[in-house]
N, C-alpha and C positions, 0 to 999 in steps of 0.2 A: 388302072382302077376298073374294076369288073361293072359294067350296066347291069348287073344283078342285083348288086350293092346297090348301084344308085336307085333302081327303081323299088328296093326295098324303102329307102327312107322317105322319097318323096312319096309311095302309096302311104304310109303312114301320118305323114302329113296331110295328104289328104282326107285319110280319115279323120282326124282332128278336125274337119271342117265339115263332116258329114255326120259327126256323131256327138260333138261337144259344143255349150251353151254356146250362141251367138256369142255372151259376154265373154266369152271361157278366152285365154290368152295364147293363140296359135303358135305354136314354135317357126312356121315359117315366116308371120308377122313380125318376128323379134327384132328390137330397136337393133339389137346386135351388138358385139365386143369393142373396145377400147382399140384392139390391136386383132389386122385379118390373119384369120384361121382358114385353113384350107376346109371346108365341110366334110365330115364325116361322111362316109357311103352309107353306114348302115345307121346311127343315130342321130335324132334333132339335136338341136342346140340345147335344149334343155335336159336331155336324156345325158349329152356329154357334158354338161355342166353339174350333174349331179354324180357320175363316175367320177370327176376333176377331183370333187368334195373328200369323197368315199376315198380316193389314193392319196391323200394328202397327210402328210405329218402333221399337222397341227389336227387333222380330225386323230388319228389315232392316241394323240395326246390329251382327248378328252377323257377317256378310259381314266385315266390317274387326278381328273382336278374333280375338286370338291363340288356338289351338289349343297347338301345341306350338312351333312352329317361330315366332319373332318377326320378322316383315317382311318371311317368306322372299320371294328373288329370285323364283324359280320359281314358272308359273304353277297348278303341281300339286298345291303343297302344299295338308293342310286345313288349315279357317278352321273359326271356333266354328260357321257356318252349315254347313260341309259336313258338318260334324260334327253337328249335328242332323237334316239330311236322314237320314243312313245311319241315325242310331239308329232315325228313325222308318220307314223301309225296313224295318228289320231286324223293330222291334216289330210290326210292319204284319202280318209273315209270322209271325210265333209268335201272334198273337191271331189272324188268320184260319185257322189252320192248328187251334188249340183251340178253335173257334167260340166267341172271345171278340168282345169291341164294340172294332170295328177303328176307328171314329170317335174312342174315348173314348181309346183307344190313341195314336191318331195325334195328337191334342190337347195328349197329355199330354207323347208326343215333343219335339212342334214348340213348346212352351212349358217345357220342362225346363232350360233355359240363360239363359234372358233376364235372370237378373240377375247375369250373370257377368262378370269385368271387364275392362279392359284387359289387355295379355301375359299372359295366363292363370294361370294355378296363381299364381304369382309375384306376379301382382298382389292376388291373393284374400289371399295371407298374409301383405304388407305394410296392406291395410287393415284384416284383422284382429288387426292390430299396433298401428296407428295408434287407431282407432275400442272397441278394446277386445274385441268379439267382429262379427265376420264370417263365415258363410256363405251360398256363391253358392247354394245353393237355397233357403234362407230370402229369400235376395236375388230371388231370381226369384218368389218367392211374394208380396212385397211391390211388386214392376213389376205386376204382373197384378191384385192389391186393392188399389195407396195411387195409386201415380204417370204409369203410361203413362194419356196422357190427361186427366192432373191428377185424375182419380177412380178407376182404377183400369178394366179390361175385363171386370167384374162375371160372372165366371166361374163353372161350377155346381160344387156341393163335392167333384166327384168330379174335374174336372180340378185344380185347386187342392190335392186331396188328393197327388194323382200326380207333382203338381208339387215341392211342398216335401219330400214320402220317396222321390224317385227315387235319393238314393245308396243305395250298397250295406248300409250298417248299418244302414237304416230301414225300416218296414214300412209300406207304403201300403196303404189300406182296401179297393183293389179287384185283382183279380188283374191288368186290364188295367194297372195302377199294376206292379205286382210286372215283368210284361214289359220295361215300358220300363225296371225297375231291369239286368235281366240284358243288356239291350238295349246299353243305353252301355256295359254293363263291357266288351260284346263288339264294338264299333265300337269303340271308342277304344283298345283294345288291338290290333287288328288293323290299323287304318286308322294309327297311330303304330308300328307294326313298318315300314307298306307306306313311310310319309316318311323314315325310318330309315335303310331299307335305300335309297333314293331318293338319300337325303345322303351317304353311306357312313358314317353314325356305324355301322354295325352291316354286318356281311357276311351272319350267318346268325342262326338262331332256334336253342334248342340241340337237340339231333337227337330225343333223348326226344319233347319238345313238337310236331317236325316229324312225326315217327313214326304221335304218336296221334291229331294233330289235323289235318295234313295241311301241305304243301310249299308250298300256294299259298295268296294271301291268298284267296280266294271258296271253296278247301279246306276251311279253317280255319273260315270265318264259317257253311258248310255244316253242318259237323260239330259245331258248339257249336249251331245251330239245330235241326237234325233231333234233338239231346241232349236238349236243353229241350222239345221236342214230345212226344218217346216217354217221359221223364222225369215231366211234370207231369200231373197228374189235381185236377178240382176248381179250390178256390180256388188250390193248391197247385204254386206256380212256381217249377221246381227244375234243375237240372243232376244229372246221376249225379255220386258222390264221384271218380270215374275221372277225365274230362272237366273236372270241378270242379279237382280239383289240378292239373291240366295246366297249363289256362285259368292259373289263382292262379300257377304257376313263372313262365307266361308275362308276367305283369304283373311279376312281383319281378323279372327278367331286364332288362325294359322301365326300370324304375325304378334299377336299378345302371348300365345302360348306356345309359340315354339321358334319363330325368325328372331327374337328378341327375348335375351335373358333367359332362355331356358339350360338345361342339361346339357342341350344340341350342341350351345354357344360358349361353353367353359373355356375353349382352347381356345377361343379367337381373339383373345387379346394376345398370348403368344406368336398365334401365325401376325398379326396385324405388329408385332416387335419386330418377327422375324423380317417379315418385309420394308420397313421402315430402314435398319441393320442395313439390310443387303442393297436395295436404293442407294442409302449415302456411301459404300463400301464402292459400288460400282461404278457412284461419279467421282471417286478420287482413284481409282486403281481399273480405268475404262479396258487395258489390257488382257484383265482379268474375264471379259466376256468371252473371249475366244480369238484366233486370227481374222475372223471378216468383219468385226468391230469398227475396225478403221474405216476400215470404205464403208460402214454405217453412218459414222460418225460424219466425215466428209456428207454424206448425204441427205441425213437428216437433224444432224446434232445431238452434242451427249447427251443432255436427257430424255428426248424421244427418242434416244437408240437402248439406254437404260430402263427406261416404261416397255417399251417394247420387247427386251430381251425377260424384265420380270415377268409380265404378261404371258409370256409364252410358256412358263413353266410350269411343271407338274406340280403337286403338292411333292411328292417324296423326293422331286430333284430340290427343290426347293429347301426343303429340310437338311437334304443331302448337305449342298454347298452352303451351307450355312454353318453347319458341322467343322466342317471341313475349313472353314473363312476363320470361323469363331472358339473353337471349340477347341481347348489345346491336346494333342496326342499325347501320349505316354512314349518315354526313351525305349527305343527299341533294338539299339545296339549288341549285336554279341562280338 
Protein backbone atom coordinates (compact mmCIF):
# COMPACT_ATOMS: atom_id res chain seq x y z
CA UNK A 1 0.00 0.00 0.00
CA UNK A 2 1.81 3.28 -1.17
CA UNK A 3 1.74 6.16 2.02
CA UNK A 4 0.86 8.28 -0.92
CA UNK A 5 -2.46 6.80 -0.97
CA UNK A 6 -2.88 6.90 2.60
CA UNK A 7 -1.95 10.31 3.22
CA UNK A 8 -4.28 11.23 0.28
CA UNK A 9 -7.39 10.04 2.09
CA UNK A 10 -6.56 11.06 5.55
CA UNK A 11 -5.72 14.95 4.24
CA UNK A 12 -9.11 14.83 2.90
CA UNK A 13 -10.51 13.79 6.01
CA UNK A 14 -9.10 16.28 7.53
CA UNK A 15 -10.29 18.74 5.39
CA UNK A 16 -13.80 17.70 6.18
CA UNK A 17 -13.01 18.90 9.55
CA UNK A 18 -11.54 22.25 8.59
CA UNK A 19 -13.99 23.13 6.17
CA UNK A 20 -17.56 21.50 6.90
CA UNK A 21 -20.39 22.35 9.44
CA UNK A 22 -19.42 21.37 12.90
CA UNK A 23 -22.94 19.40 12.48
CA UNK A 24 -21.78 18.29 8.98
CA UNK A 25 -21.29 14.04 9.27
CA UNK A 26 -17.36 13.38 9.16
CA UNK A 27 -16.45 10.20 7.11
CA UNK A 28 -13.73 9.48 9.77
CA UNK A 29 -16.44 9.83 12.54
CA UNK A 30 -18.50 6.90 10.78
CA UNK A 31 -20.38 4.45 13.06
CA UNK A 32 -18.87 2.14 10.49
CA UNK A 33 -19.87 -1.22 8.47
CA UNK A 34 -21.71 -4.43 9.66
CA UNK A 35 -18.70 -6.51 8.35
CA UNK A 36 -14.44 -5.06 8.56
CA UNK A 37 -13.29 -3.59 5.27
CA UNK A 38 -9.74 -3.12 4.76
CA UNK A 39 -9.82 1.02 4.33
CA UNK A 40 -9.53 2.31 1.14
CA UNK A 41 -5.91 4.42 0.51
CA UNK A 42 -7.47 6.91 -1.57
CA UNK A 43 -11.25 7.30 -0.57
CA UNK A 44 -13.63 7.83 2.72
CA UNK A 45 -16.00 5.56 3.63
CA UNK A 46 -18.57 7.43 2.25
CA UNK A 47 -16.93 8.26 -1.22
CA UNK A 48 -16.55 4.19 -1.29
CA UNK A 49 -20.01 3.78 -0.38
CA UNK A 50 -21.44 5.76 -2.92
CA UNK A 51 -18.88 3.88 -6.01
CA UNK A 52 -20.36 0.39 -4.08
CA UNK A 53 -24.00 2.06 -5.13
CA UNK A 54 -23.01 3.32 -8.75
CA UNK A 55 -21.37 -0.50 -9.64
CA UNK A 56 -24.17 -2.22 -8.45
CA UNK A 57 -26.89 -4.23 -10.46
CA UNK A 58 -29.75 -3.35 -8.87
CA UNK A 59 -28.60 0.47 -9.54
CA UNK A 60 -28.42 -0.12 -13.12
CA UNK A 61 -31.70 -1.80 -13.14
CA UNK A 62 -33.32 1.40 -12.26
CA UNK A 63 -32.86 2.69 -15.95
CA UNK A 64 -35.91 0.05 -16.95
CA UNK A 65 -38.59 0.55 -13.68
CA UNK A 66 -41.21 2.88 -13.90
CA UNK A 67 -41.26 6.36 -12.38
CA UNK A 68 -44.55 7.56 -13.24
CA UNK A 69 -45.30 7.09 -16.78
CA UNK A 70 -45.37 3.03 -17.66
CA UNK A 71 -43.43 2.11 -20.87
CA UNK A 72 -43.68 5.59 -22.05
CA UNK A 73 -43.04 5.89 -25.92
CA UNK A 74 -41.07 9.03 -25.52
CA UNK A 75 -37.44 9.15 -25.10
CA UNK A 76 -37.89 12.05 -22.30
CA UNK A 77 -39.76 10.71 -19.81
CA UNK A 78 -38.32 9.88 -16.23
CA UNK A 79 -37.19 6.48 -15.30
CA UNK A 80 -36.65 5.44 -11.45
CA UNK A 81 -32.85 6.22 -12.47
CA UNK A 82 -33.42 9.70 -13.68
CA UNK A 83 -35.14 10.05 -10.99
CA UNK A 84 -32.45 9.41 -8.62
CA UNK A 85 -29.82 11.27 -10.60
CA UNK A 86 -31.96 14.73 -9.95
CA UNK A 87 -32.56 13.78 -6.26
CA UNK A 88 -28.99 13.39 -5.79
CA UNK A 89 -28.16 16.83 -7.96
CA UNK A 90 -30.57 18.34 -6.02
CA UNK A 91 -29.26 16.90 -2.46
CA UNK A 92 -25.67 17.60 -3.70
CA UNK A 93 -26.58 21.45 -3.80
CA UNK A 94 -28.30 21.82 -0.34
CA UNK A 95 -25.45 19.83 1.52
CA UNK A 96 -22.79 21.79 -0.22
CA UNK A 97 -24.40 24.95 0.09
CA UNK A 98 -24.79 24.14 4.43
CA UNK A 99 -21.26 22.71 4.40
CA UNK A 100 -22.72 19.45 4.99
CA UNK A 101 -20.80 15.87 3.81
CA UNK A 102 -21.83 16.02 0.13
CA UNK A 103 -20.24 12.42 -0.26
CA UNK A 104 -22.59 11.00 2.43
CA UNK A 105 -25.41 12.88 0.74
CA UNK A 106 -24.64 11.72 -2.66
CA UNK A 107 -24.62 7.93 -1.38
CA UNK A 108 -27.43 8.15 0.31
CA UNK A 109 -29.19 9.73 -3.07
CA UNK A 110 -27.83 7.24 -5.29
CA UNK A 111 -28.92 4.35 -2.93
CA UNK A 112 -32.49 5.69 -1.89
CA UNK A 113 -34.49 3.53 -4.59
CA UNK A 114 -32.86 0.44 -5.10
CA UNK A 115 -35.46 -1.71 -3.83
CA UNK A 116 -38.18 -0.27 -5.43
CA UNK A 117 -40.21 -2.31 -7.87
CA UNK A 118 -41.50 -2.76 -10.99
CA UNK A 119 -44.38 0.05 -12.61
CA UNK A 120 -43.77 2.00 -9.62
CA UNK A 121 -46.23 3.08 -6.84
CA UNK A 122 -48.61 0.48 -8.22
CA UNK A 123 -46.31 -2.32 -7.95
CA UNK A 124 -45.04 -1.30 -4.36
CA UNK A 125 -48.86 -1.73 -3.29
CA UNK A 126 -49.81 -4.92 -4.98
CA UNK A 127 -46.79 -6.53 -3.10
CA UNK A 128 -47.70 -5.11 -0.17
CA UNK A 129 -50.95 -6.69 -0.69
CA UNK A 130 -49.62 -9.81 -1.70
CA UNK A 131 -46.59 -10.51 0.81
CA UNK A 132 -48.41 -8.87 3.81
CA UNK A 133 -46.35 -5.71 4.42
CA UNK A 134 -44.03 -4.00 1.74
CA UNK A 135 -42.11 -0.93 1.78
CA UNK A 136 -39.57 0.16 -1.13
CA UNK A 137 -37.33 1.79 1.47
CA UNK A 138 -37.24 -0.83 3.81
CA UNK A 139 -36.86 -2.81 0.38
CA UNK A 140 -33.88 -0.80 -0.50
CA UNK A 141 -32.35 -1.08 2.89
CA UNK A 142 -32.57 -5.00 2.56
CA UNK A 143 -30.76 -4.88 -1.62
CA UNK A 144 -27.83 -3.07 0.09
CA UNK A 145 -27.45 -5.65 3.57
CA UNK A 146 -29.13 -9.13 2.62
CA UNK A 147 -29.15 -9.64 -1.40
CA UNK A 148 -27.23 -7.51 -4.09
CA UNK A 149 -24.26 -9.63 -4.40
CA UNK A 150 -25.80 -12.51 -2.38
CA UNK A 151 -24.22 -10.61 0.89
CA UNK A 152 -25.29 -7.53 0.70
CA UNK A 153 -22.59 -4.05 -0.21
CA UNK A 154 -21.76 -3.81 3.57
CA UNK A 155 -22.44 -0.22 3.83
CA UNK A 156 -21.43 2.15 6.85
CA UNK A 157 -24.47 3.02 9.25
CA UNK A 158 -24.78 6.26 8.22
CA UNK A 159 -25.65 5.57 4.54
CA UNK A 160 -27.98 2.67 5.43
CA UNK A 161 -29.43 5.10 7.95
CA UNK A 162 -30.44 7.60 5.00
CA UNK A 163 -31.27 5.00 3.16
CA UNK A 164 -34.23 3.31 5.01
CA UNK A 165 -35.78 7.18 6.54
CA UNK A 166 -35.44 8.90 3.21
CA UNK A 167 -39.50 9.15 3.05
CA UNK A 168 -40.98 12.04 4.27
CA UNK A 169 -42.54 10.77 7.68
CA UNK A 170 -39.19 9.46 8.95
CA UNK A 171 -36.37 10.96 10.51
CA UNK A 172 -32.93 9.81 9.55
CA UNK A 173 -29.90 10.19 12.16
CA UNK A 174 -27.88 12.66 10.02
CA UNK A 175 -28.87 15.99 8.51
CA UNK A 176 -27.28 14.80 5.29
CA UNK A 177 -29.99 11.93 5.60
CA UNK A 178 -32.78 14.70 6.24
CA UNK A 179 -31.56 16.50 2.75
CA UNK A 180 -32.05 13.82 0.69
CA UNK A 181 -35.60 13.40 2.59
CA UNK A 182 -36.66 17.10 1.05
CA UNK A 183 -34.55 16.26 -1.94
CA UNK A 184 -36.95 13.60 -3.62
CA UNK A 185 -40.13 15.46 -2.30
CA UNK A 186 -38.70 18.20 -4.39
CA UNK A 187 -37.52 16.24 -7.74
CA UNK A 188 -40.30 14.03 -8.03
CA UNK A 189 -42.81 16.69 -7.67
CA UNK A 190 -41.30 18.90 -10.05
CA UNK A 191 -39.84 16.43 -12.52
CA UNK A 192 -43.61 14.66 -12.60
CA UNK A 193 -45.37 18.20 -13.28
CA UNK A 194 -42.41 18.64 -16.20
CA UNK A 195 -43.78 14.68 -17.84
CA UNK A 196 -47.44 15.94 -17.09
CA UNK A 197 -47.43 18.69 -18.77
CA UNK A 198 -45.06 16.83 -21.65
CA UNK A 199 -48.26 14.33 -21.93
CA UNK A 200 -50.79 16.82 -21.80
CA UNK A 201 -52.55 15.13 -18.70
CA UNK A 202 -52.18 18.69 -17.18
CA UNK A 203 -51.88 22.28 -18.98
CA UNK A 204 -50.96 24.32 -15.87
CA UNK A 205 -49.80 24.17 -12.15
CA UNK A 206 -52.58 26.14 -10.20
CA UNK A 207 -51.58 29.94 -10.35
CA UNK A 208 -51.12 30.48 -6.31
CA UNK A 209 -48.25 27.62 -6.53
CA UNK A 210 -46.99 29.30 -10.01
CA UNK A 211 -46.90 32.80 -8.22
CA UNK A 212 -44.76 31.70 -5.21
CA UNK A 213 -42.79 29.21 -6.35
CA UNK A 214 -42.15 30.22 -9.78
CA UNK A 215 -43.56 29.44 -13.86
CA UNK A 216 -40.75 27.19 -14.71
CA UNK A 217 -39.64 23.91 -13.68
CA UNK A 218 -35.47 25.05 -12.65
CA UNK A 219 -37.93 28.25 -11.10
CA UNK A 220 -39.61 26.11 -8.98
CA UNK A 221 -36.73 23.59 -7.98
CA UNK A 222 -34.63 27.08 -7.38
CA UNK A 223 -36.92 28.49 -5.04
CA UNK A 224 -37.74 25.31 -2.79
CA UNK A 225 -33.55 25.05 -2.83
CA UNK A 226 -32.45 28.50 -1.87
CA UNK A 227 -35.81 27.96 0.89
CA UNK A 228 -34.29 25.00 2.41
CA UNK A 229 -30.76 26.83 2.52
CA UNK A 230 -31.88 30.13 4.12
CA UNK A 231 -34.38 28.07 6.19
CA UNK A 232 -32.16 25.33 7.87
CA UNK A 233 -29.45 25.89 10.59
CA UNK A 234 -27.71 22.93 12.51
CA UNK A 235 -28.81 19.57 12.41
CA UNK A 236 -32.15 21.25 11.37
CA UNK A 237 -33.53 20.69 7.71
CA UNK A 238 -36.40 22.68 7.03
CA UNK A 239 -38.60 24.59 4.51
CA UNK A 240 -40.34 27.92 5.75
CA UNK A 241 -44.19 27.08 6.47
CA UNK A 242 -44.77 29.59 3.37
CA UNK A 243 -42.87 27.52 0.78
CA UNK A 244 -43.86 24.44 2.70
CA UNK A 245 -47.74 24.59 1.92
CA UNK A 246 -47.17 25.68 -1.48
CA UNK A 247 -44.58 22.77 -2.24
CA UNK A 248 -47.56 20.29 -0.06
CA UNK A 249 -50.76 22.03 -2.64
CA UNK A 250 -48.46 21.15 -5.16
CA UNK A 251 -48.04 17.35 -4.50
CA UNK A 252 -51.98 17.15 -3.59
CA UNK A 253 -52.72 18.84 -7.10
CA UNK A 254 -50.12 16.11 -8.58
CA UNK A 255 -51.98 13.25 -6.87
CA UNK A 256 -55.87 14.34 -7.96
CA UNK A 257 -54.53 15.06 -11.43
CA UNK A 258 -52.14 12.80 -12.43
CA UNK A 259 -50.76 9.76 -9.39
CA UNK A 260 -54.51 8.93 -9.41
CA UNK A 261 -56.83 8.16 -12.29
CA UNK A 262 -55.42 9.90 -14.90
CA UNK A 263 -54.21 8.93 -18.63
CA UNK A 264 -50.64 8.22 -16.71
CA UNK A 265 -52.58 5.36 -14.86
CA UNK A 266 -54.57 3.33 -17.54
CA UNK A 267 -52.13 0.46 -17.60
CA UNK A 268 -51.80 -0.10 -14.09
CA UNK A 269 -54.43 -2.40 -13.44
CA UNK A 270 -52.71 -4.76 -16.04
CA UNK A 271 -49.07 -4.33 -14.51
CA UNK A 272 -50.95 -4.64 -10.89
CA UNK A 273 -52.68 -8.39 -12.80
CA UNK A 274 -49.52 -9.03 -14.11
CA UNK A 275 -47.90 -9.07 -10.75
CA UNK A 276 -50.47 -10.64 -8.75
CA UNK A 277 -50.11 -13.79 -11.96
CA UNK A 278 -46.50 -13.94 -11.36
CA UNK A 279 -46.42 -13.88 -7.25
CA UNK A 280 -48.92 -16.95 -7.21
CA UNK A 281 -47.01 -18.66 -10.38
CA UNK A 282 -43.71 -18.35 -8.38
CA UNK A 283 -45.03 -19.68 -5.04
CA UNK A 284 -46.20 -23.01 -6.69
CA UNK A 285 -43.31 -23.38 -9.43
CA UNK A 286 -40.33 -21.72 -6.69
CA UNK A 287 -37.87 -23.39 -9.50
CA UNK A 288 -38.84 -21.27 -11.85
CA UNK A 289 -36.75 -18.28 -10.11
CA UNK A 290 -33.64 -19.47 -11.28
CA UNK A 291 -30.83 -22.11 -9.73
CA UNK A 292 -29.83 -19.97 -6.33
CA UNK A 293 -33.66 -19.89 -5.37
CA UNK A 294 -32.91 -22.67 -3.26
CA UNK A 295 -30.33 -21.52 -1.08
CA UNK A 296 -32.92 -18.35 -0.99
CA UNK A 297 -35.54 -20.14 0.00
CA UNK A 298 -33.47 -22.16 2.79
CA UNK A 299 -32.58 -18.72 3.89
CA UNK A 300 -35.32 -16.55 3.95
CA UNK A 301 -38.49 -18.63 2.87
CA UNK A 302 -40.65 -18.75 -0.12
CA UNK A 303 -42.36 -15.86 -0.17
CA UNK A 304 -39.81 -13.35 0.99
CA UNK A 305 -37.54 -15.11 -1.59
CA UNK A 306 -40.69 -14.58 -4.18
CA UNK A 307 -41.23 -10.62 -2.92
CA UNK A 308 -37.90 -10.19 -3.45
CA UNK A 309 -37.14 -11.86 -6.69
CA UNK A 310 -40.52 -9.67 -7.98
CA UNK A 311 -39.02 -6.61 -6.42
CA UNK A 312 -36.03 -6.81 -8.36
CA UNK A 313 -37.39 -6.68 -11.78
CA UNK A 314 -37.61 -4.44 -14.54
CA UNK A 315 -40.67 -3.52 -16.04
CA UNK A 316 -39.80 -5.04 -19.57
CA UNK A 317 -38.37 -8.40 -17.70
CA UNK A 318 -41.26 -8.45 -16.01
CA UNK A 319 -43.61 -8.26 -18.93
CA UNK A 320 -41.10 -10.49 -20.61
CA UNK A 321 -41.60 -13.49 -18.22
CA UNK A 322 -44.90 -13.16 -17.92
CA UNK A 323 -45.25 -13.58 -21.82
CA UNK A 324 -43.37 -16.32 -21.69
CA UNK A 325 -45.33 -17.93 -18.17
CA UNK A 326 -48.74 -17.03 -19.74
CA UNK A 327 -48.82 -16.36 -23.03
CA UNK A 328 -49.21 -19.44 -25.34
CA UNK A 329 -46.61 -19.59 -28.58
CA UNK A 330 -47.50 -20.61 -31.79
CA UNK A 331 -46.34 -24.31 -33.32
CA UNK A 332 -43.17 -23.68 -34.88
CA UNK A 333 -42.15 -27.03 -36.26
CA UNK A 334 -40.72 -27.63 -39.82
Amino acid sequence: MDNKDIFFREKYEKREYDILSGFATKAAASKGRERYLEPCPMRTVFQRDRDRIIHCKSFRRLKHKTQVFLSPEGDHYRTRLTHTLEVSQIARTISRCLLLNEDLTEAIALGHDLGHTPFGHSGERVLNELAGHFEHNEQSLRVVELLEGGEGLNLTYEVRDGILNHKKNLTPSTPEGMVVNHADRIAYINHDIDDALRAGIIDKIPEDCARVLGETHSGRINTMIRDIVGNSSGRQITMSAGIDEMTEKLRQFMFEHVYLGSKAKEQESKAEMMIRMLFRHYMNAPGDMGPDAGKSIERFGLEQTVTDYIAGMTDRFAVNVFMDIYIPKGWNKF
